[in-house]
C-alpha positions as CSV (number, residue, x, y, z in Angstrom):
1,X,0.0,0.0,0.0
2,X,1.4,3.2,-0.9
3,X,0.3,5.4,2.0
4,X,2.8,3.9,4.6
5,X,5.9,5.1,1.9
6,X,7.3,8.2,2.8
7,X,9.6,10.4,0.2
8,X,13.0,11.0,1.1
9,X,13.4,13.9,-1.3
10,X,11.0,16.4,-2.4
11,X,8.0,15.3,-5.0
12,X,7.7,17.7,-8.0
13,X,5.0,18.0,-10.0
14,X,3.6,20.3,-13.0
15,X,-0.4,20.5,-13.0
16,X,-2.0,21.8,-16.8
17,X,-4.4,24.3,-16.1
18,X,-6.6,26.6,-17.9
19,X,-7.2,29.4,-15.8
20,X,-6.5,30.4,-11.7
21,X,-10.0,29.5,-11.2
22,X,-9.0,25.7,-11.5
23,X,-5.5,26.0,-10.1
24,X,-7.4,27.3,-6.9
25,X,-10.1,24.6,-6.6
26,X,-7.0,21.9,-6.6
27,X,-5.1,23.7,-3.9
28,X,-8.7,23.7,-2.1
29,X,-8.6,20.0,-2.6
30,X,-5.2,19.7,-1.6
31,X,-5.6,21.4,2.1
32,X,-8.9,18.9,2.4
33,X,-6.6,16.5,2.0
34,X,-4.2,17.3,5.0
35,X,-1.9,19.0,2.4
36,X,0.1,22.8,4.2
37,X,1.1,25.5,2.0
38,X,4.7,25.6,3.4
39,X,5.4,29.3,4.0
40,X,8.6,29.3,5.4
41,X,9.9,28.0,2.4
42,X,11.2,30.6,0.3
43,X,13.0,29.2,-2.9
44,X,9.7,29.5,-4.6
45,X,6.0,29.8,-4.4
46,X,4.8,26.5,-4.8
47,X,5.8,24.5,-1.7
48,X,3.5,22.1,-0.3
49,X,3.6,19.6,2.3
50,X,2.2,16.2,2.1
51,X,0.0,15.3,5.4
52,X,3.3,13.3,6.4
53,X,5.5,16.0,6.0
54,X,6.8,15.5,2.6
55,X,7.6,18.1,0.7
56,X,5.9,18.7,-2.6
57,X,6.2,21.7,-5.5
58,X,3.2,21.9,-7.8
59,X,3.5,24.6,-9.9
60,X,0.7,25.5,-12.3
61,X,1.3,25.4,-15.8
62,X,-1.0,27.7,-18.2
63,X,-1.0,31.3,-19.1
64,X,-2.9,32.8,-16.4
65,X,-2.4,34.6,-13.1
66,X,0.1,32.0,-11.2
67,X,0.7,29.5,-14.1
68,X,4.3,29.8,-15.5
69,X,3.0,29.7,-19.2
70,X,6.5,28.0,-19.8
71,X,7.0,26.3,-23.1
72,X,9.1,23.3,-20.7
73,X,6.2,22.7,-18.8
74,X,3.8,22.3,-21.7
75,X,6.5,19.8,-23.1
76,X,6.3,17.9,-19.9
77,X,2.8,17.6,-19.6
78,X,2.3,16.9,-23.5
79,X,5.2,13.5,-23.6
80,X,4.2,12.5,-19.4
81,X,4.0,8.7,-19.3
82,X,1.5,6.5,-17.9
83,X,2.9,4.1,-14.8
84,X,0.8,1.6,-12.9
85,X,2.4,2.1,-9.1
86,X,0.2,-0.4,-7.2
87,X,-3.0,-2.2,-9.0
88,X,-5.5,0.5,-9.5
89,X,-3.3,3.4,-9.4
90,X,-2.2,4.7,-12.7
91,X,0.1,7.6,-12.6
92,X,1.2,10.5,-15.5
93,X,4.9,11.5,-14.9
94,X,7.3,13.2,-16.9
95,X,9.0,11.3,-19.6
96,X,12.6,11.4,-19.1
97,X,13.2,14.0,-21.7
98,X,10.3,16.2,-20.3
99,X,12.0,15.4,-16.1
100,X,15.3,16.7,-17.9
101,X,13.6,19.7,-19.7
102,X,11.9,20.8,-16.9
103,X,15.3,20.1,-14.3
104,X,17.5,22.7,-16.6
105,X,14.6,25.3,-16.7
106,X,14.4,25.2,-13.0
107,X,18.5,25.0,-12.6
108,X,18.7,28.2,-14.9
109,X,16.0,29.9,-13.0
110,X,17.1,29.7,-9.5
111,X,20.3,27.5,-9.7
112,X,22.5,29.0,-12.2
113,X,24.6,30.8,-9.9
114,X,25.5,28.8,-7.0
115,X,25.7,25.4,-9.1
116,X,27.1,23.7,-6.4
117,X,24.1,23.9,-4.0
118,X,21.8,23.5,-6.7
119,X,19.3,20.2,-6.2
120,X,18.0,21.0,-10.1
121,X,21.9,20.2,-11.5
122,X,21.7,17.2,-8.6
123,X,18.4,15.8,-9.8
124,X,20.2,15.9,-13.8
């Protein structure tokens, strides 16, 4: 059962929205879930944590208040591959060219100039 695993790094994922409107009613659905907006982290806006304390970045993509609009994200979400983690459960997750894509995007957003520190170059 996959409730009892617990992350040991940060879970990343990029949601396709349309408009704030439906980013909103997820992270509604997110905090009735046991999910906390993690404030006190400050590397960027999208810091969640999971109701056992792992952390998770979902970042909207669209063009729309919030939403990146970012031609990597759309590339992500358009090539994402299907994965059955237990019976029943069917997940979409970026394709290995999208997970890279999306990894050098965030590394030359907010990584570029301390490279060593940088868990985007790591996760490449």
């Amino acid at each position: 059962m996959i409730s009892h695993v617990r992350a040991t790094k940060d879970v990343d994922a990029v949601v396709a929205s349309t408009d704030y409107s439906s980013y909103n009613a997820l992270q509604t659905r997110l905090v009735e879930l046991g999910f906390k907006f993690d404030t006190s982290y400050t590397k960027h806006v999208h810091r969640w944590l999971a109701p056992d304390g792992t952390p998770f970045d979902l970042v909207p993509s669209g063009k729309h208040l919030g939403g990146t609009g970012s031609e990597w994200d759309r590339m992500a979400l358009e090539t994402a591959i299907e994965a059955e983690i237990e019976p029943g459960l069917i997940i979409r997750h970026a394709s290995a060219p999208g997970f890279l894509a999306l990894k050098w995007a965030a590394f030359q957003d907010r990584g570029a100039n301390d490279p060593f520190s940088s868990q985007d170059l790591e996760d490449i």
